[in-house]
C-alpha positions, 0 to 999 in steps of 0.5 A: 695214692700214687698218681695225681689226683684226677680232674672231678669234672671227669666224675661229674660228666659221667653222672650227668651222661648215665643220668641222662640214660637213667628213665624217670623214677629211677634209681642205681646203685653202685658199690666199691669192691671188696678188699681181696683177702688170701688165707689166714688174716691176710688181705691182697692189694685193694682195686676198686670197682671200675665202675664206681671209680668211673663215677666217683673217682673213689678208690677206696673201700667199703664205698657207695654211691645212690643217684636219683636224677629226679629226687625232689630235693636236690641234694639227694640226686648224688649221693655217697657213701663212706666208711667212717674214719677214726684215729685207730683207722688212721693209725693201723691203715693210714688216711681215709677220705673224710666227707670233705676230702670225698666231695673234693675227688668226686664232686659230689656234696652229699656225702654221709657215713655208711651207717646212713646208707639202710636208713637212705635206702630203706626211704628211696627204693619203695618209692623207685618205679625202676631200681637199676643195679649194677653186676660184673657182665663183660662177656669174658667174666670168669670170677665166681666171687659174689660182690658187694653189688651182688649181695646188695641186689640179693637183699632188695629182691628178696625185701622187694620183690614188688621192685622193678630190677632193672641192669645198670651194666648195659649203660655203663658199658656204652658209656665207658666206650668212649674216653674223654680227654681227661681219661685220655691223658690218664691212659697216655701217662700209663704208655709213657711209663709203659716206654719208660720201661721198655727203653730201660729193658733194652740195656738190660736184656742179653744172653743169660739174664732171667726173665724174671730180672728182666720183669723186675727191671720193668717194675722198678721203672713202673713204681718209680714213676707213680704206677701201682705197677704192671697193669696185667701180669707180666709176660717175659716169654723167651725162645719157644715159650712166645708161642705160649700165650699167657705165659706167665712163669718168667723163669728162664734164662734168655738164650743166644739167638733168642727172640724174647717177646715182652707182654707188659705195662703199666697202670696208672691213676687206675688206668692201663697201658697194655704193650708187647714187643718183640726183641733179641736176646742177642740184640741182633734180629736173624734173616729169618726172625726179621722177616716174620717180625717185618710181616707182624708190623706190616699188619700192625701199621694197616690195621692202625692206618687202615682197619681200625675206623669208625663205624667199622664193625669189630668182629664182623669186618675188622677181625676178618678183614685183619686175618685176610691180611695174616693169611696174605703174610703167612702165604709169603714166608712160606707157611701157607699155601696159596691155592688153599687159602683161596679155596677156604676163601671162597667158602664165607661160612667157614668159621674163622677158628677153622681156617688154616692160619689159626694155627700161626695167629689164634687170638683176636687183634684189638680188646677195648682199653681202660680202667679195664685192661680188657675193657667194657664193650657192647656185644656186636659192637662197631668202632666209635670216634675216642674210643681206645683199643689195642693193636696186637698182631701176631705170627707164633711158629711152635715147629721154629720155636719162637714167636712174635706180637707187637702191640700198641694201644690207639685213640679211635678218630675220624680224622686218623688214629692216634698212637699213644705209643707212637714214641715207643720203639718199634721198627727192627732197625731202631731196636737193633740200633738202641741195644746196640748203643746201650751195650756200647 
């Protein structure tokens, strides 16, 4: 693996918490993901399972981990699953964990081969009052692919159907919202790299450079520095093509005159940055570019220094609260009329995709941030102190053609947010100066 290894105790924390949650005679089961395979004998890069890596901290295949809180004997409250290494593994794929290595990353003592895992379970589950398993449920969720958790609940309802199934992702996902300081520091490794790149772009970015270039610049800086890579495919979106979302071609050159908007980062130790600026091709920002940009950064800064606090409700009050404020903004550059807007606000049942500044700013302002770039979050959910979410404000204008986002991602805190990218520039003057210097 590329980054360093992880703290255990983070894996340990986490079983005692979802422990914690577990009801008496209960058991859960989490497996790894599958290694994605493309045609032929191809297979793609492997990611594991975020919820077994929040548990475990095994990245690796063909893994599983039982936990029994209430097991008599000790040594079966943790337990874990591997494939069996051998020297023919080692030499086609490389190093696996042995069971010693595997309690050294995990914490875990009880470690077995994977061919004891049916002979386990065979003995536990019938005994189980509750058998709680795990399933992918986040709300955006598209994949049809069936899991190696999916097939394993298939199997114990059909050879227990007297079982009581119980689901593992509603507690794991009001676990993961809040981010230890070790999972802190894996994300601020991730923005740092993020900045690294971005600050390497600068230099780089000028009139007839491919976007494309542009991304393979990022990524050389990203895998020099630990990362697997981009956390997320890459958006390198110039001129008119800001305006699409998840713009995801780069293969344009970059004009004169030109704002080119970057959506990229990096991942680090499984964890994701997740970052958008908004920069000249030319290096220098037009009158009206720097005002459109200008009121995209003031909703930035309110919403980090304002908005965004604990106990606030996050589709109720923050998304809205933030779109009062895009409203406030559009009706100064002169794309919304005032007298419009306060009527659509006097009428509180209008749905929030109807209103007139979804034309300028048609997607939400913040996503939880984490093993997941858009991470797990419970549904009608409120802000909680060391949760981490991104800012990405945003103002796109199709009929000028070009748009802008800036997006940083933030620590949830009582006392006042921390920016994990606050060192990543971000004010027009700053960009201006540094690509000016760099070109210098």
């Amino acid at each position: 693996m590329k980054y360093a290894p992880i703290d255990p105790r983070l894996f340990v924390e986490n079983r005692r918490r979802l422990a914690a949650e577990l009801p008496p005679g209960s058991v859960a089961v989490v497996h790894s993901a599958d290694v994605p395979w493309t045609c032929a004998d191809g297979a793609m890069k492997f990611f594991q399972n975020s919820d077994m890596l929040y548990l475990s901290g095994v990245d690796q295949e063909e893994s599983t981990l039982i936990l029994h809180p209430d097991a008599a004997d000790p040594a079966e409250r943790e337990m874990l699953f591997l494939k069996e290494t051998s020297e023919k593994i080692a030499i086609w794929e490389g190093q696996k964990l042995t069971r010693k290595s595997a309690t050294t990353v995990s914490g875990i003592e009880n470690v077995q081969w994977t061919d004891r895992f049916d002979p386990v379970v065979r003995r536990l589950v019938p005994k189980a009052e509750r058998l709680f398993l795990n399933h992918n449920e986040h709300a955006r969720a598209a994949s049809i692919a069936v899991t190696p958790d999916d097939r394993f609940r298939q199997r114990m309802q059909l050879l227990h159907p007297e079982i009581r199934c119980e689901r593992l992702a509603p507690l794991l996902t009001r676990l993961r919202v809040v981010k230890s300081e070790i999972e802190i520091a894996q994300l601020q490794r991730a923005c740092d790299i993020t900045g690294d790149g971005f600050r390497r772009t600068l230099g780089f970015i000028r009139p007839g450079v491919m976007e494309y270039e542009i991304e393979a610049e990022l990524l050389h800086e990203f895998v020099r520095q630990g990362s697997r890579g981009f956390a997320y495919e890459p958006i390198v979106a110039g001129g008119a093509s800001a305006c699409v979302l998840h713009y995801l071609d780069n293969d344009q050159p970059c004009r004169d005159g030109d704002l080119l908007l970057m959506d990229v980062a990096a991942e680090y130790a499984n964890y994701n940055a997740d970052l958008t600026r908004t920069v000249p091709v030319n290096g220098r920002y037009t009158d009206r570019q720097r005002d459109v940009y200008n009121a995209v950064l003031r909703v930035f800064r309110a919403c980090i220094d304002e908005l965004a606090r604990p106990g606030v409700k996050i589709r109720e009050e923050y998304h809205k609260w933030t779109a009062r404020l895009v409203e406030d903004e559009l009706i100064g550059l002169g794309l919304l009329d005032a007298s419009a807007v306060a009527k659509e606000r006097e009428d509180e049942d209008l749905p929030e995709e109807k209103r007139l500044y979804r034309k300028y700013f048609m997607h939400g302002v913040s996503h939880s941030l984490g093993l997941d770039v858009h991470d797990v979050t419970p549904p009608d959910a409120e802000f909680v102190e060391d949760m981490v979410i991104t800012v990405e404000p945003g103002i796109y204008l199709r009929e000028e053609g070009f748009g802008v986002r800036l997006e940083n991602d933030i620590v949830i805190k009582a006392s006042g947010n921390i920016d994990l990218m606050a060192d990543i520039p971000i004010e027009v003057d700053e960009i201006e100066a540094l690509m000016a210097a760099s070109r210098g």
